[in-house]
N, C-alpha and C positions, 0 to 999 in steps of 0.2 A: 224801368218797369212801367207799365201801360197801367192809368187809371181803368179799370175796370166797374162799368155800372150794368149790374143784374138787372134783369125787366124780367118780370114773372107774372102771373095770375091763373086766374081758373078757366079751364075753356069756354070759349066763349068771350071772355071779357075783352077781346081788343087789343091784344098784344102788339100783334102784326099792325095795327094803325097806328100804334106808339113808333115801332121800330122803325117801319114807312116814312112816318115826319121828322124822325132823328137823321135816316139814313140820305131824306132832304138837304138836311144840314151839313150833310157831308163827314158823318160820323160814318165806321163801320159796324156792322152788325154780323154778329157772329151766332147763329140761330142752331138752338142745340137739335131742334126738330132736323134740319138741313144735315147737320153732323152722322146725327143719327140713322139717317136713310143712310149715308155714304158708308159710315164701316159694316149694313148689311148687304153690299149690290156685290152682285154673280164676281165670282172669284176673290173674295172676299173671305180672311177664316172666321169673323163672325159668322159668315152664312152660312157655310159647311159647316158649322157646330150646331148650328139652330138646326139646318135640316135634318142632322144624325139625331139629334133629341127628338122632334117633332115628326122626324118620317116627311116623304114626299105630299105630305097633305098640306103642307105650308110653301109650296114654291107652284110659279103660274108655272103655264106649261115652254114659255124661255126659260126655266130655269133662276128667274125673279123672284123675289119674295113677293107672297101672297099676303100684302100687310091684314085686310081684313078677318081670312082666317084665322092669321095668327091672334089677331085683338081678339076675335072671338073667344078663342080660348083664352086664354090668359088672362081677361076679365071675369070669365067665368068659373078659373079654377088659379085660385091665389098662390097657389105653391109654382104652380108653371109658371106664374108672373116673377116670382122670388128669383126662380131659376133665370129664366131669360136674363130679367136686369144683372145678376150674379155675368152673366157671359158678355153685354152688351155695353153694359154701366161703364169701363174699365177702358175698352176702346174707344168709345163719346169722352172721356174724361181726357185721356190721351190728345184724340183730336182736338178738342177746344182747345187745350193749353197752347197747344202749335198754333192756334189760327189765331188768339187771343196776343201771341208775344209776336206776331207776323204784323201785326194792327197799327197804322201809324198815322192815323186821326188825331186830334185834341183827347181824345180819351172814347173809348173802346165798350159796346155791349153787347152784355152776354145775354140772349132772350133766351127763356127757357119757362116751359110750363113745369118741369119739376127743380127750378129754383135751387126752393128749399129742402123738396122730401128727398133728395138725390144728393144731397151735399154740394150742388155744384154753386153756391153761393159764399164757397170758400174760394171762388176766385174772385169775389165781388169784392171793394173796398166799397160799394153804395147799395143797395136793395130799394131797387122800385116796384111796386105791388099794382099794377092797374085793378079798377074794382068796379065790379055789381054786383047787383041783389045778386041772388043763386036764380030767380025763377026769369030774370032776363039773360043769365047763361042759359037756362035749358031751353029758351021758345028763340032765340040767336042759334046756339049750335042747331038744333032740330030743324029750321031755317033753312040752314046756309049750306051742309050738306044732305038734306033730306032722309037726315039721322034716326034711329028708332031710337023714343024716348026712353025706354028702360036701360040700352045701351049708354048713351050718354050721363045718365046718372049713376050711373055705375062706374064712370072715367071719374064726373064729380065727385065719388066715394074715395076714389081711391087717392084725391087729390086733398092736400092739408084742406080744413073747416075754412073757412072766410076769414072767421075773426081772428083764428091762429094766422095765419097768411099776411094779416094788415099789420099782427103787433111785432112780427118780425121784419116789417118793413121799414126803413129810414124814412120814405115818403112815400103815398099810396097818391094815385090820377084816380080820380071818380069818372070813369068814364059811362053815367049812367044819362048822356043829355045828348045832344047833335056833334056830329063829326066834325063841325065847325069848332066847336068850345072844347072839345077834345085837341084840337091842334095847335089851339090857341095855349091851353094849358101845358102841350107839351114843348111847345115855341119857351115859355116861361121855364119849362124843366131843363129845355137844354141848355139856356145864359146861366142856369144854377151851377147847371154841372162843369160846364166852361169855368167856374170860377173853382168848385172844389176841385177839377183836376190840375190847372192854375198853380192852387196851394200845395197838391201834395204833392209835386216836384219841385218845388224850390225850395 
């Protein structure tokens, strides 16, 4: 069985540069975002499910999932988001598992922005928390895709509090300084994990 180490945080915080400098190291990375997109693309039965709920107002005109529409709604109407995840959660969950026991690195991560609100840090034997303030996620996301800020806080709404985020973590990266000191800390995280995955096979 594959040491699995979760990487999570709030949008925004840098995930993708943790996973970047690990995936350096020649670890695999198993990116629940990535997952996700795959069990929605054309011919796909998550898709046909979403579009019969949602009507043709959620697919471009190939017949692709319209991700933005659909975020729009489902940010803004929380039972449609229940629903969705109720249809989507189950296939992501499916897929990770497979990609997760395919993995044959020194030991294997799972990134995922819903971690923990998603249960999927029940594949994790480690939970990593990358961290900032909330107000350098909101001016980063707003940033980087030239995101509307009410939108974006409403993703952070819907994603665990900070401080619940960190006490459920085994070890949180501050990644509140330069890209430099962020690789350097995660250069230190990965000889940690090298040693716990080490331990729990032998």
């Amino acid at each position: 069985m594959n040491f699995v180490v979760g990487i999570t945080g709030g949008i925004g915080s840098g995930k993708s540069a943790v996973t970047s400098r690990l995936e350096q190291h020649g670890i695999t990375v198993v990116d629940a975002d990535v997952v996700a997109r795959e069990v929605v693309e054309p011919g796909r039965p998550v898709l046909a499910a979403i579009a019969e709920h949602f009507g043709e107002r959620i697919l471009q005109p190939n017949g692709a999932l319209d991700r933005a529409a659909l975020r729009k709604i489902v940010f803004e109407t929380p039972a449609e988001r229940e629903w969705l995840e109720s249809v989507t959660h189950p296939a992501i969950r499916e897929a990770i598992a497979a990609q997760l026991t395919a993995a044959t690195s020194p030991y294997v991560v799972l990134s995922s922005p819903l971690l923990l609100e998603a249960g999927q840090s029940a594949f994790a034997q480690h939970v990593v928390v990358v961290d900032v303030p909330e107000e350098v996620q909101l001016s980063r996301t707003c940033a980087r895709d030239n995101n509307d800020e009410a939108l974006v806080r409403n993703i952070m709404a819907a994603q665990l509090p900070r401080a619940e985020r960190c006490a459920r973590a085994d070890e949180v990266i501050d990644n509140n300084a330069s890209l430099e000191a962020l690789q350097q800390r995660v250069d230190a995280l990965h000889d940690r994990l090298l040693v716990l995955a080490s331990a729990s096979s032998s």
